[in-house]
mmCIF file of the N, C-alpha and C atoms, coordinates in Angstrom:
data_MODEL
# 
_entry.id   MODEL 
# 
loop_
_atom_site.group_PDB 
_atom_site.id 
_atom_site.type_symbol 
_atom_site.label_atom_id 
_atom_site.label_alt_id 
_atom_site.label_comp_id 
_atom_site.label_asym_id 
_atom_site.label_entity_id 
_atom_site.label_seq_id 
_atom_site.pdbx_PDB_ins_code 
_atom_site.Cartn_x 
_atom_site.Cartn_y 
_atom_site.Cartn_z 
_atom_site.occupancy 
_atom_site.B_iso_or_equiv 
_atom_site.pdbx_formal_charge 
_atom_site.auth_seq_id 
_atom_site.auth_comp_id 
_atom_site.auth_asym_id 
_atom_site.auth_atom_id 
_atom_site.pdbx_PDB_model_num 
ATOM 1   N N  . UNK A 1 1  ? 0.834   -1.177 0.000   1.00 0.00 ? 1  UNK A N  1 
ATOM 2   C CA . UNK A 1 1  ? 0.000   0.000  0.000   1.00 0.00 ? 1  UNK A CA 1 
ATOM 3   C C  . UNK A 1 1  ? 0.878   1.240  0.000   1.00 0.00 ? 1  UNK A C  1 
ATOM 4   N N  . UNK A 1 2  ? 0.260   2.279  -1.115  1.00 0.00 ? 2  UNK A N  1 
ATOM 5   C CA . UNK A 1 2  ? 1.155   3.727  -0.509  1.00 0.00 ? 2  UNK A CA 1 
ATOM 6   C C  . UNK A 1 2  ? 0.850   4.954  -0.572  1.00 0.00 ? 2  UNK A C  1 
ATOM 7   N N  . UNK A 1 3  ? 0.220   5.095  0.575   1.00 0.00 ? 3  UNK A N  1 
ATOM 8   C CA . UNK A 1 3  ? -0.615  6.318  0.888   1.00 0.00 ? 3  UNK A CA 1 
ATOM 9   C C  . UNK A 1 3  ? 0.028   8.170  1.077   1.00 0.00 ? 3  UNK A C  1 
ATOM 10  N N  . UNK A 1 4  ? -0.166  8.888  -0.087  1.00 0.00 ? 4  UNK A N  1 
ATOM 11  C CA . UNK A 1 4  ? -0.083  10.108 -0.059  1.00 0.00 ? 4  UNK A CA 1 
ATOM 12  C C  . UNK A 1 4  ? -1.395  10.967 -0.442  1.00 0.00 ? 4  UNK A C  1 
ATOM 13  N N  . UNK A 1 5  ? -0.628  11.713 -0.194  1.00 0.00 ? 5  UNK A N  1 
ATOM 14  C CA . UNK A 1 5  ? -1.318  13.653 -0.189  1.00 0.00 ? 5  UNK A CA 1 
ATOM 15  C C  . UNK A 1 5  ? -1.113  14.397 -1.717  1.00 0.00 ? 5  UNK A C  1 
ATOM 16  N N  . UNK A 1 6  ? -1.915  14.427 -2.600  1.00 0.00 ? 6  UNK A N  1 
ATOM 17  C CA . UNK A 1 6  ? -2.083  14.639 -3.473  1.00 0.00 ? 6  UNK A CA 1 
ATOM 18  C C  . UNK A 1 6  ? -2.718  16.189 -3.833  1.00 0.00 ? 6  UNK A C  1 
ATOM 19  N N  . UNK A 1 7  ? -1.984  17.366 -4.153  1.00 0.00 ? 7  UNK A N  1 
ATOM 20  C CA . UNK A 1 7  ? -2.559  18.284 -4.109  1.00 0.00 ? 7  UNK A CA 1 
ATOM 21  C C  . UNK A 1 7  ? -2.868  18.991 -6.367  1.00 0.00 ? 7  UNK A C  1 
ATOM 22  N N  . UNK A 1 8  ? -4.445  18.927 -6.792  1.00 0.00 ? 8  UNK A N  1 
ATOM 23  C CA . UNK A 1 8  ? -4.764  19.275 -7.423  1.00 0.00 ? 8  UNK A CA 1 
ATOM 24  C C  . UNK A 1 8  ? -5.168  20.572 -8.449  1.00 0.00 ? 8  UNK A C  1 
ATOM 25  N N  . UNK A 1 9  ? -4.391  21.182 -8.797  1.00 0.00 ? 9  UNK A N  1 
ATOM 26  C CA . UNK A 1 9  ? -4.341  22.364 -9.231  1.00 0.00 ? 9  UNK A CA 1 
ATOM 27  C C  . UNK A 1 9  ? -5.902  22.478 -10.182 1.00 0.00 ? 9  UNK A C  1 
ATOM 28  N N  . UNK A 1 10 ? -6.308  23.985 -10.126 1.00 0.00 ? 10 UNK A N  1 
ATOM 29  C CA . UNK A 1 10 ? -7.125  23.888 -10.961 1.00 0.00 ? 10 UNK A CA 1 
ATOM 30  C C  . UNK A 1 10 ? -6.991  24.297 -12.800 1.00 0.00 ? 10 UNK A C  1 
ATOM 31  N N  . UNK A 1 11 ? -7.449  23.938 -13.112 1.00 0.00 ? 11 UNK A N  1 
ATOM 32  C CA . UNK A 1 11 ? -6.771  23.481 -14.760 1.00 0.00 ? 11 UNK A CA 1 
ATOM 33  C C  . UNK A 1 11 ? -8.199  23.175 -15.821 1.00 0.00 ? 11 UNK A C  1 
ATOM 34  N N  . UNK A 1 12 ? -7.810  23.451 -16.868 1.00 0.00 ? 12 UNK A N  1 
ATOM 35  C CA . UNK A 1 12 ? -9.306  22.770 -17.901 1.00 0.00 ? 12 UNK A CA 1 
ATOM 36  C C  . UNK A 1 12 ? -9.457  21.693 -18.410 1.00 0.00 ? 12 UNK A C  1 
ATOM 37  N N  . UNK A 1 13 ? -10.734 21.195 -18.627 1.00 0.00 ? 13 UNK A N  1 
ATOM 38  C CA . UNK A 1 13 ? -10.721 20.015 -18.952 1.00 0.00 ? 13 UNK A CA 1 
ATOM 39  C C  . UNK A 1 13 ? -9.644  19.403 -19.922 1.00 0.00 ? 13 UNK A C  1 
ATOM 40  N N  . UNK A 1 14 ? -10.070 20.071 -21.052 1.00 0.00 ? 14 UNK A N  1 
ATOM 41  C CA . UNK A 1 14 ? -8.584  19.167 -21.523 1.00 0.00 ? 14 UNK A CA 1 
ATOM 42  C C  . UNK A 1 14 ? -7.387  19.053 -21.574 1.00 0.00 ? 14 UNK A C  1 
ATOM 43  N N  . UNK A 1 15 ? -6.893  19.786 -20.445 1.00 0.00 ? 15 UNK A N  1 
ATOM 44  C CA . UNK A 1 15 ? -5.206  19.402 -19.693 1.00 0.00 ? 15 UNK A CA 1 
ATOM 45  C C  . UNK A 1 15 ? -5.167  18.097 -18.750 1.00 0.00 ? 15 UNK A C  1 
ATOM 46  N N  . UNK A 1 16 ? -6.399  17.350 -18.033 1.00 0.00 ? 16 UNK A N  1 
ATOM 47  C CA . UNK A 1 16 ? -6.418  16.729 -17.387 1.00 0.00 ? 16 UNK A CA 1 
ATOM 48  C C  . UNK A 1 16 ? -5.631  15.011 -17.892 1.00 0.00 ? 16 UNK A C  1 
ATOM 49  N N  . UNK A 1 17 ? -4.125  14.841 -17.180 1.00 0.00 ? 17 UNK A N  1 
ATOM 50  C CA . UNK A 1 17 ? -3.421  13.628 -17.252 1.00 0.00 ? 17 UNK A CA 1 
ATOM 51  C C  . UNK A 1 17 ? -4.176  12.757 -16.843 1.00 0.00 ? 17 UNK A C  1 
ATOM 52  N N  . UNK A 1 18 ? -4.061  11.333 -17.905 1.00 0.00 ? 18 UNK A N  1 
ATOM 53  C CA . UNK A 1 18 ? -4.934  10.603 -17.494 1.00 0.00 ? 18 UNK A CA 1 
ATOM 54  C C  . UNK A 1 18 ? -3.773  8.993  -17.132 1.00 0.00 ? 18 UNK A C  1 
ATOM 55  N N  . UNK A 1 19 ? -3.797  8.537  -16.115 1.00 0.00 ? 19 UNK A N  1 
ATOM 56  C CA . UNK A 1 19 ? -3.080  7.286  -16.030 1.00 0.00 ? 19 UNK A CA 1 
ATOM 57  C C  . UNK A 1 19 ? -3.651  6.330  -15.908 1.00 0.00 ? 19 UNK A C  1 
ATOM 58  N N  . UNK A 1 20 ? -3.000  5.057  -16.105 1.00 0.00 ? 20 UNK A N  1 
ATOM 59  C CA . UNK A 1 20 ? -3.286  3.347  -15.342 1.00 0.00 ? 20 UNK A CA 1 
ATOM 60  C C  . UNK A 1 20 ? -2.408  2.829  -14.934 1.00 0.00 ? 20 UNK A C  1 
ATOM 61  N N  . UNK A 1 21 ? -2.746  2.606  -14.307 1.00 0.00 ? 21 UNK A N  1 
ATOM 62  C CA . UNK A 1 21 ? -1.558  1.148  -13.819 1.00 0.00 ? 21 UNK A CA 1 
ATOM 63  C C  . UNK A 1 21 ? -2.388  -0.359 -12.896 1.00 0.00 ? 21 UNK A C  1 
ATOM 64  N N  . UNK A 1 22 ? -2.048  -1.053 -13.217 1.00 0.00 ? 22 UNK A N  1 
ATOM 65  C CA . UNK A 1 22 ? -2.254  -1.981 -12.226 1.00 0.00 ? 22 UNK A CA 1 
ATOM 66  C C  . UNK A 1 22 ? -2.075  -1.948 -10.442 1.00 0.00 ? 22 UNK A C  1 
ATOM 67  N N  . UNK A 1 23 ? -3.819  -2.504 -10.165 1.00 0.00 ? 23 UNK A N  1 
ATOM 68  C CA . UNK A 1 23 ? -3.952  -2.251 -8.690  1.00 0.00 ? 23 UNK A CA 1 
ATOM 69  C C  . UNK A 1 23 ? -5.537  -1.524 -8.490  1.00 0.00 ? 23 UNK A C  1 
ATOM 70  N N  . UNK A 1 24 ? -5.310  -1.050 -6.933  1.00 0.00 ? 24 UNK A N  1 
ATOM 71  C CA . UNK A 1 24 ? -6.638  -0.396 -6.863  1.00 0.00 ? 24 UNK A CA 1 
ATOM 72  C C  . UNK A 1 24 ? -6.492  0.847  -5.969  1.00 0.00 ? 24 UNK A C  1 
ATOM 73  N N  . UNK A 1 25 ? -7.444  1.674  -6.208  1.00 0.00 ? 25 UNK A N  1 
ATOM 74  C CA . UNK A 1 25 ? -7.112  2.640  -5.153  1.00 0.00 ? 25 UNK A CA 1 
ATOM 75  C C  . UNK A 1 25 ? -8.033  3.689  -4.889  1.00 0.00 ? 25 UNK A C  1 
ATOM 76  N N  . UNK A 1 26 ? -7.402  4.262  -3.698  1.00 0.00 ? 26 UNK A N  1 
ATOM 77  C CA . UNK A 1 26 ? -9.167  5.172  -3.054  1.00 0.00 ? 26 UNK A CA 1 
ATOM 78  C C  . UNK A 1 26 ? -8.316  6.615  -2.817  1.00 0.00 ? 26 UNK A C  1 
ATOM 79  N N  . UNK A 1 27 ? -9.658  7.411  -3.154  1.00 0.00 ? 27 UNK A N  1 
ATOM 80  C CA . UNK A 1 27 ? -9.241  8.621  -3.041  1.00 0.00 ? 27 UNK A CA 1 
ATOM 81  C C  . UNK A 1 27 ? -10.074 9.190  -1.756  1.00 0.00 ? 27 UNK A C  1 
ATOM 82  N N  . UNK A 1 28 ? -10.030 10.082 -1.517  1.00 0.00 ? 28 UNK A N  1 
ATOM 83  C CA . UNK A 1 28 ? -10.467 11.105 -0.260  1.00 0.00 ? 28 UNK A CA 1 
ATOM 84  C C  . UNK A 1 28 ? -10.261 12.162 -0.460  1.00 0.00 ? 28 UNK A C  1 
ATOM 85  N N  . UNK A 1 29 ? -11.114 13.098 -0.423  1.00 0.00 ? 29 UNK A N  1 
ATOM 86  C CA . UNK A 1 29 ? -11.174 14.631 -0.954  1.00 0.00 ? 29 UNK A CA 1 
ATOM 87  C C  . UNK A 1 29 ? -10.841 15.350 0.862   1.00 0.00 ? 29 UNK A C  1 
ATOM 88  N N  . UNK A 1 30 ? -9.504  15.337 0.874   1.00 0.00 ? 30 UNK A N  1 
ATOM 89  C CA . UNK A 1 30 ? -9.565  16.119 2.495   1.00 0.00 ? 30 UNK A CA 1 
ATOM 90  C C  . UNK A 1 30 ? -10.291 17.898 2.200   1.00 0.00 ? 30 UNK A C  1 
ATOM 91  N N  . UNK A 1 31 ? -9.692  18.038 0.793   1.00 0.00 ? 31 UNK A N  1 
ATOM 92  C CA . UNK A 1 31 ? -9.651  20.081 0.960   1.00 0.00 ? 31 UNK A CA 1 
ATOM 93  C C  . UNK A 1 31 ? -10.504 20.057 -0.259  1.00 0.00 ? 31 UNK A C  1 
ATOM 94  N N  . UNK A 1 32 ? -11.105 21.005 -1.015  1.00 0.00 ? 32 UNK A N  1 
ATOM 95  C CA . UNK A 1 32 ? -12.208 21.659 -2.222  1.00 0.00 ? 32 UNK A CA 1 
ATOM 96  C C  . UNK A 1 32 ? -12.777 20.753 -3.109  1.00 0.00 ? 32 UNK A C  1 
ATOM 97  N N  . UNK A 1 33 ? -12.922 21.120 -4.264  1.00 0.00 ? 33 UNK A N  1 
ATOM 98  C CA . UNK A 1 33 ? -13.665 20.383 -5.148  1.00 0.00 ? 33 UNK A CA 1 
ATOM 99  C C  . UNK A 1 33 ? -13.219 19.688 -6.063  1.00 0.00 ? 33 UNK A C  1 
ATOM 100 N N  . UNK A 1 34 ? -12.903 18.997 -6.573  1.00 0.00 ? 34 UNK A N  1 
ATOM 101 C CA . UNK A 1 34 ? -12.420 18.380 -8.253  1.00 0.00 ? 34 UNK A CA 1 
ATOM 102 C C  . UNK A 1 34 ? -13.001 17.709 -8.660  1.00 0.00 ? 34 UNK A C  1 
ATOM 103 N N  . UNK A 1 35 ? -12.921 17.576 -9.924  1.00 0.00 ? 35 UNK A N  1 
ATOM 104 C CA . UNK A 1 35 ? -13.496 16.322 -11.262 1.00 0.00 ? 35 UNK A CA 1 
ATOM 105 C C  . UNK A 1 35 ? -12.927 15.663 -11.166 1.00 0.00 ? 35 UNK A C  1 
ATOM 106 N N  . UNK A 1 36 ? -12.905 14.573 -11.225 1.00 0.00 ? 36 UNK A N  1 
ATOM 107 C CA . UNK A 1 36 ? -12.804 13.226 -11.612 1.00 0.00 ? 36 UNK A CA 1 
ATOM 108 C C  . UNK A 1 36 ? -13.302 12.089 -12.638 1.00 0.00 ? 36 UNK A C  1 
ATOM 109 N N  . UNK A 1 37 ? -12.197 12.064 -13.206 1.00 0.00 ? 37 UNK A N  1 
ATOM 110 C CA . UNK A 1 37 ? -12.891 10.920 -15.057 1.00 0.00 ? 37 UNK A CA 1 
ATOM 111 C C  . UNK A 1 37 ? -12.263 9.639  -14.606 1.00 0.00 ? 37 UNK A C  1 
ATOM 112 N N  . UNK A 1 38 ? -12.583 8.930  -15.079 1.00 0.00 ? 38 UNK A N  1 
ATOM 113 C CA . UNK A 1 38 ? -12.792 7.328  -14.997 1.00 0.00 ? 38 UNK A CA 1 
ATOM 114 C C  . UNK A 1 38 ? -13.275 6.671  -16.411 1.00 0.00 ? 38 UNK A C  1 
ATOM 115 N N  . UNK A 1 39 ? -12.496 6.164  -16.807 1.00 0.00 ? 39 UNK A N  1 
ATOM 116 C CA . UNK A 1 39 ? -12.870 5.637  -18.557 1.00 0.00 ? 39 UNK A CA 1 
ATOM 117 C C  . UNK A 1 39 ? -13.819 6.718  -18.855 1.00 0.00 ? 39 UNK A C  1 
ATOM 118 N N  . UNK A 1 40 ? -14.991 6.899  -19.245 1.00 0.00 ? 40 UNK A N  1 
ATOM 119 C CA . UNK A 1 40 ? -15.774 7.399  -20.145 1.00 0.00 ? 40 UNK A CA 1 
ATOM 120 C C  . UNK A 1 40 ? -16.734 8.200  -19.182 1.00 0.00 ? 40 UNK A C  1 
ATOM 121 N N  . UNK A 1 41 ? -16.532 8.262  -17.512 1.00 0.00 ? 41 UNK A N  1 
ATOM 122 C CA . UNK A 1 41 ? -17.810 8.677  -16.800 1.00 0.00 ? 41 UNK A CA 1 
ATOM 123 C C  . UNK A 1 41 ? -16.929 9.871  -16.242 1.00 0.00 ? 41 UNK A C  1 
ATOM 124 N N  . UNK A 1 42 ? -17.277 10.999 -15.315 1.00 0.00 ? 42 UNK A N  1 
ATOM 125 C CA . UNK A 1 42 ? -17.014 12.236 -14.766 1.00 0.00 ? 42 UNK A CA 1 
ATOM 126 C C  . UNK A 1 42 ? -17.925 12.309 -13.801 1.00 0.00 ? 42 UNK A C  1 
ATOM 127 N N  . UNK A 1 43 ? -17.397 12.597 -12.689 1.00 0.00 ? 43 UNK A N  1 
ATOM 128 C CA . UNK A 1 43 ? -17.956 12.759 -11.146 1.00 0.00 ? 43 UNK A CA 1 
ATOM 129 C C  . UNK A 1 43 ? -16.998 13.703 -10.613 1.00 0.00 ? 43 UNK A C  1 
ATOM 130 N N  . UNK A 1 44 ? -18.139 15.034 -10.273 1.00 0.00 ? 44 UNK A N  1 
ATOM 131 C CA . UNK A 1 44 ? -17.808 15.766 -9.398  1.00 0.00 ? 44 UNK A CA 1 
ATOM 132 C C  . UNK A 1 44 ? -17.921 15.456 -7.987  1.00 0.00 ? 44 UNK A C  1 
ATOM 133 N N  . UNK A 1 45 ? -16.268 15.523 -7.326  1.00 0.00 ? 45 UNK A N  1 
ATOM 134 C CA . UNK A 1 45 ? -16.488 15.359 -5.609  1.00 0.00 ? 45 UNK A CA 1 
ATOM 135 C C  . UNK A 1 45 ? -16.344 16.314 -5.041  1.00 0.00 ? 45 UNK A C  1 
ATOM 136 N N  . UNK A 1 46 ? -16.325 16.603 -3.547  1.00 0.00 ? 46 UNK A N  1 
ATOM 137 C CA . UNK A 1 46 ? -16.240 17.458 -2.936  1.00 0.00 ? 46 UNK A CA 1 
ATOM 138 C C  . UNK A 1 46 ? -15.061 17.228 -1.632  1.00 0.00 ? 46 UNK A C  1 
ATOM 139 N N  . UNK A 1 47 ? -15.036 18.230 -0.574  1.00 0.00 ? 47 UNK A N  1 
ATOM 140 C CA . UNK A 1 47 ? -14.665 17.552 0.800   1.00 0.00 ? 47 UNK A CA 1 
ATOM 141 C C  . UNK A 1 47 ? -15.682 16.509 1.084   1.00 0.00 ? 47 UNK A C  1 
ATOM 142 N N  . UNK A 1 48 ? -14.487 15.462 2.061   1.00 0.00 ? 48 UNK A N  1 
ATOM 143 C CA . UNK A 1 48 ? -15.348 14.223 2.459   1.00 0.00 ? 48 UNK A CA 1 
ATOM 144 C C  . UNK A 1 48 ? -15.807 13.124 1.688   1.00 0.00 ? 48 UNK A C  1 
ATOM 145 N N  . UNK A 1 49 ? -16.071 13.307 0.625   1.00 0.00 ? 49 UNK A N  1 
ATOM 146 C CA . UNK A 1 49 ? -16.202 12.289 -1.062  1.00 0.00 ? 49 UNK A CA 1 
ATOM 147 C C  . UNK A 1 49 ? -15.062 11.297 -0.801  1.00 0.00 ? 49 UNK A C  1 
ATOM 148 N N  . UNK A 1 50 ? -15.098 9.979  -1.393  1.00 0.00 ? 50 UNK A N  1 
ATOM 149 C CA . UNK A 1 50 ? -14.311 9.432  -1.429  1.00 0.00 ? 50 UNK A CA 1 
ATOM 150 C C  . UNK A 1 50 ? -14.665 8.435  -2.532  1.00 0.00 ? 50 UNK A C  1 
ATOM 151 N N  . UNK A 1 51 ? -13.940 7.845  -3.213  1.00 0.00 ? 51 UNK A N  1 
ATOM 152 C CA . UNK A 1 51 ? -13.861 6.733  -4.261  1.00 0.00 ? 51 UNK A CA 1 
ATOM 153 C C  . UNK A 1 51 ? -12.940 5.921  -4.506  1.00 0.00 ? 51 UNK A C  1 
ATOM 154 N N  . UNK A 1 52 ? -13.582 4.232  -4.515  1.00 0.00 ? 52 UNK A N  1 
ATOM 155 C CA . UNK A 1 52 ? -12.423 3.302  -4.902  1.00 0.00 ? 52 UNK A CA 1 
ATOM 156 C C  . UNK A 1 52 ? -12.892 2.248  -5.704  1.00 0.00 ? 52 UNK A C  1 
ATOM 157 N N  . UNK A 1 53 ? -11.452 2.777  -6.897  1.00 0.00 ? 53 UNK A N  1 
ATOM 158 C CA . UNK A 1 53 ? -11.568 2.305  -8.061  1.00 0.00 ? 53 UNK A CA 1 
ATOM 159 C C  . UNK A 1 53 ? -10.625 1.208  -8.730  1.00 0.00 ? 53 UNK A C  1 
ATOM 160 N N  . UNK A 1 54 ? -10.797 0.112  -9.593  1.00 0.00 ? 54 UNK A N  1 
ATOM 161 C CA . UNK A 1 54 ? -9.801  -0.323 -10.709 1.00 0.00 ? 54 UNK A CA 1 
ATOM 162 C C  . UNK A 1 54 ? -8.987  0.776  -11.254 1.00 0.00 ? 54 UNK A C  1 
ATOM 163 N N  . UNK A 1 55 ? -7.646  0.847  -10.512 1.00 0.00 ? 55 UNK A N  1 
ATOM 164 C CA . UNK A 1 55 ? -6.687  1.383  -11.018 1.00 0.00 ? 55 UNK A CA 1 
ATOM 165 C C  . UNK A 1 55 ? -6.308  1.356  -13.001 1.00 0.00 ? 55 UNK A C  1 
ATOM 166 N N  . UNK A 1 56 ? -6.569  0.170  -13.151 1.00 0.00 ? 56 UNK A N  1 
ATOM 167 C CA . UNK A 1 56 ? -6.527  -0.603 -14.299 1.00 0.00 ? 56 UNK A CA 1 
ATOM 168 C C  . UNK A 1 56 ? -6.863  0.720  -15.780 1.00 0.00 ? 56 UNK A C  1 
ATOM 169 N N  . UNK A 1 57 ? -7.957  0.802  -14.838 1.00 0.00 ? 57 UNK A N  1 
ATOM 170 C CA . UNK A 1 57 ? -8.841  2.003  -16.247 1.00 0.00 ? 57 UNK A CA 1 
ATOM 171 C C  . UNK A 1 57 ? -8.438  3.107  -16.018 1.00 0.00 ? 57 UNK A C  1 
ATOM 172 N N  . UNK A 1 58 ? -7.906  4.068  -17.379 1.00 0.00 ? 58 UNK A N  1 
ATOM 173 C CA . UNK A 1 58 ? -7.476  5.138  -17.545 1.00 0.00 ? 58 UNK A CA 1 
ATOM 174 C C  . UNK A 1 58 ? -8.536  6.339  -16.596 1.00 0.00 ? 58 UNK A C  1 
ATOM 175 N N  . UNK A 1 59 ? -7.487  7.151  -15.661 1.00 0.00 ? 59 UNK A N  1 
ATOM 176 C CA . UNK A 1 59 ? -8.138  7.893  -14.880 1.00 0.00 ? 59 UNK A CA 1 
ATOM 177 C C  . UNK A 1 59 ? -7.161  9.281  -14.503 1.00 0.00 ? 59 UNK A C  1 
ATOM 178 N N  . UNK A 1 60 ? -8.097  10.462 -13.888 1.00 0.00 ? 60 UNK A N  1 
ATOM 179 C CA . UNK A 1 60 ? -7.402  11.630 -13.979 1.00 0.00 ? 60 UNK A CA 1 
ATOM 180 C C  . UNK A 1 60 ? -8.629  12.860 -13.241 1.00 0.00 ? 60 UNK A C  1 
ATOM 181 N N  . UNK A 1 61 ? -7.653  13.850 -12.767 1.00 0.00 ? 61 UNK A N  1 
ATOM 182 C CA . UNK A 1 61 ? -8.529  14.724 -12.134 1.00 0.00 ? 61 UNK A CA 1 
ATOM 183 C C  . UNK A 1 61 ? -7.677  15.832 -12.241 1.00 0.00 ? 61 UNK A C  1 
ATOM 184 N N  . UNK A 1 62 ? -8.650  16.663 -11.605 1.00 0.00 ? 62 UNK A N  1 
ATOM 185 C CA . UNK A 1 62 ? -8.467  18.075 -11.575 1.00 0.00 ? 62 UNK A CA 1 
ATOM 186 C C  . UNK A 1 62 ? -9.008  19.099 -11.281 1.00 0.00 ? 62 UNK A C  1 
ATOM 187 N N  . UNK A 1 63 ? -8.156  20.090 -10.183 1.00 0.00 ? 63 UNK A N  1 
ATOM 188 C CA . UNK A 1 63 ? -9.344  20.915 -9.387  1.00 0.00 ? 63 UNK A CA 1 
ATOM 189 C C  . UNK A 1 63 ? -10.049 21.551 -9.869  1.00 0.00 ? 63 UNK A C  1 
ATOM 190 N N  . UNK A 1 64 ? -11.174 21.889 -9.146  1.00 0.00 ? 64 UNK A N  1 
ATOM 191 C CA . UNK A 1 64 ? -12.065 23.123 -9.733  1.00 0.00 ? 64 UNK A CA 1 
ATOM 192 C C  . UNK A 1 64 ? -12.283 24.354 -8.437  1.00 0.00 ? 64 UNK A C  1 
ATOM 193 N N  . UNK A 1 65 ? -12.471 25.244 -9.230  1.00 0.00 ? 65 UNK A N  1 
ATOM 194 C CA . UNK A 1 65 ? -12.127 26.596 -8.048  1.00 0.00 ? 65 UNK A CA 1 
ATOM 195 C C  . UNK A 1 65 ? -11.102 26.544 -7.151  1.00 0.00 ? 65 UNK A C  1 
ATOM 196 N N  . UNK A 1 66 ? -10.063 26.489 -7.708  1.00 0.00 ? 66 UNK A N  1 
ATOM 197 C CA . UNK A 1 66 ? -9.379  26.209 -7.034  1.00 0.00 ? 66 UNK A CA 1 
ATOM 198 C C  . UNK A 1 66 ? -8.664  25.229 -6.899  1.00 0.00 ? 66 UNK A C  1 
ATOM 199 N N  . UNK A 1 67 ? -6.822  24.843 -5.932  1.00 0.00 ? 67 UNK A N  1 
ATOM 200 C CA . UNK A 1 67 ? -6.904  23.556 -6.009  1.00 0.00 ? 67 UNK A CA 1 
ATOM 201 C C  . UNK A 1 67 ? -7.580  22.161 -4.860  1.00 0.00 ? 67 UNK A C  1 
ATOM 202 N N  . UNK A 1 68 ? -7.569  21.447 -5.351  1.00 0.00 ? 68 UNK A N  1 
ATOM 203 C CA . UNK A 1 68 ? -7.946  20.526 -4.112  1.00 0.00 ? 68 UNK A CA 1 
ATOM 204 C C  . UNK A 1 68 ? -6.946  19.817 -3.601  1.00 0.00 ? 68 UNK A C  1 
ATOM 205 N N  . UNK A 1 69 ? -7.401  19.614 -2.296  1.00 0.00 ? 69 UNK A N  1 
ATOM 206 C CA . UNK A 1 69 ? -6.559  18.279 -1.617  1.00 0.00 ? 69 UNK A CA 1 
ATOM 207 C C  . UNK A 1 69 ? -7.241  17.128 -1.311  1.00 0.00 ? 69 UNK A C  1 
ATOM 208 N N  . UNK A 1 70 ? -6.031  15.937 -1.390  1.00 0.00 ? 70 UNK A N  1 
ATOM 209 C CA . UNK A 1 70 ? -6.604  14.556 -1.862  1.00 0.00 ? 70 UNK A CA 1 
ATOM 210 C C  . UNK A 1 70 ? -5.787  13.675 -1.191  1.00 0.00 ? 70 UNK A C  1 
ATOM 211 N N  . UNK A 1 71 ? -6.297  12.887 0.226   1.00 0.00 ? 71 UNK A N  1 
ATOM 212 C CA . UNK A 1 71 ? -5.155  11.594 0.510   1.00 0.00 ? 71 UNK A CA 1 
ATOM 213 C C  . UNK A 1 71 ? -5.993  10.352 -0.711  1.00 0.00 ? 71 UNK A C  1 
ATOM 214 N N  . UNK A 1 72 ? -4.734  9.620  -1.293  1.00 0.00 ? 72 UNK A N  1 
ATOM 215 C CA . UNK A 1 72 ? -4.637  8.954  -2.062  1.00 0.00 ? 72 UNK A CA 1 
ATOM 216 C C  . UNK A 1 72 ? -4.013  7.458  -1.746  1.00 0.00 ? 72 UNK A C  1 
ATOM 217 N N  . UNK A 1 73 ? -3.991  6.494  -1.517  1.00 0.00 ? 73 UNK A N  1 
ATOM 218 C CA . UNK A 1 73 ? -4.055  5.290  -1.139  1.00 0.00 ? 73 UNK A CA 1 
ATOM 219 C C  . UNK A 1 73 ? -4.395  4.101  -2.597  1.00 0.00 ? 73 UNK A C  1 
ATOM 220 N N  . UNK A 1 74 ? -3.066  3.985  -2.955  1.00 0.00 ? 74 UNK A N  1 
ATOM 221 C CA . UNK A 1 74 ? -2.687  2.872  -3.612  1.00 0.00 ? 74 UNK A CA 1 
ATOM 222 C C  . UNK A 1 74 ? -1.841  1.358  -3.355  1.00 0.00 ? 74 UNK A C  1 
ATOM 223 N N  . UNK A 1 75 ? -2.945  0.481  -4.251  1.00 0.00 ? 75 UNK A N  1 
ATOM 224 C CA . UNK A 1 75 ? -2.403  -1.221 -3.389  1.00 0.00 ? 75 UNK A CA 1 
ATOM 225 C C  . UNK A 1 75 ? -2.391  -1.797 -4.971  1.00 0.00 ? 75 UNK A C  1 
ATOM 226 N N  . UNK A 1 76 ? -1.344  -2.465 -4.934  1.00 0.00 ? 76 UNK A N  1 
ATOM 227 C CA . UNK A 1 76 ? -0.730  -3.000 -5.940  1.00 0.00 ? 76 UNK A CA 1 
ATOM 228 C C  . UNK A 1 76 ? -0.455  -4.676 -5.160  1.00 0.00 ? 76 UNK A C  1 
ATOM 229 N N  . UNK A 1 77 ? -0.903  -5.093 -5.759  1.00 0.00 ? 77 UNK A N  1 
ATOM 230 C CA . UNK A 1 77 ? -0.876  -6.940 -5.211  1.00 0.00 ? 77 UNK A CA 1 
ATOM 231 C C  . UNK A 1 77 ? 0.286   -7.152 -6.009  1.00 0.00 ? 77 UNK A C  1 
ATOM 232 N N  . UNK A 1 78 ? 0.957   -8.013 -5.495  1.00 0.00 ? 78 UNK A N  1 
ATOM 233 C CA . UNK A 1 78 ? 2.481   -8.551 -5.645  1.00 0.00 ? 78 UNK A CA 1 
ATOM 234 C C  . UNK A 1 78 ? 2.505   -9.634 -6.896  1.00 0.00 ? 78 UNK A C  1 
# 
């Protein structure tokens, strides 16, 4: 497992990096707002929001109004 602090600048949609990798992992919105894409879907979170996903599928975010903060928690099976 390897859990950091992920801080999200705010930016436009189509600057948003999108990665995969193998594994799974959960996010937590500690500070503001951001988007969040996931293959083909978009969910706005907030503080307190949290989501856990197949790392697997191309994914990416990015603040809105601002940037956000995000503990981030990734597990990669051996």
């Amino acid at each position: 497992m390897e859990p950091f602090i992920v801080e999200m600048e705010m930016r436009e949609a189509s600057d948003i990096v999108f990665n995969n990798h193998r594994g799974e992992e959960f996010l937590y919105v500690l500070h503001g707002r951001l988007e969040f894409c996931y293959g083909e879907e978009t969910v706005i979170l907030e503080e307190g929001d949290s989501l856990y996903f197949d790392s697997i599928v191309p994914h990416g975010y990015r603040g809105l109004e601002g940037p956000a903060k995000t503990l981030v928690v990734i597990y990669r099976p051996q």
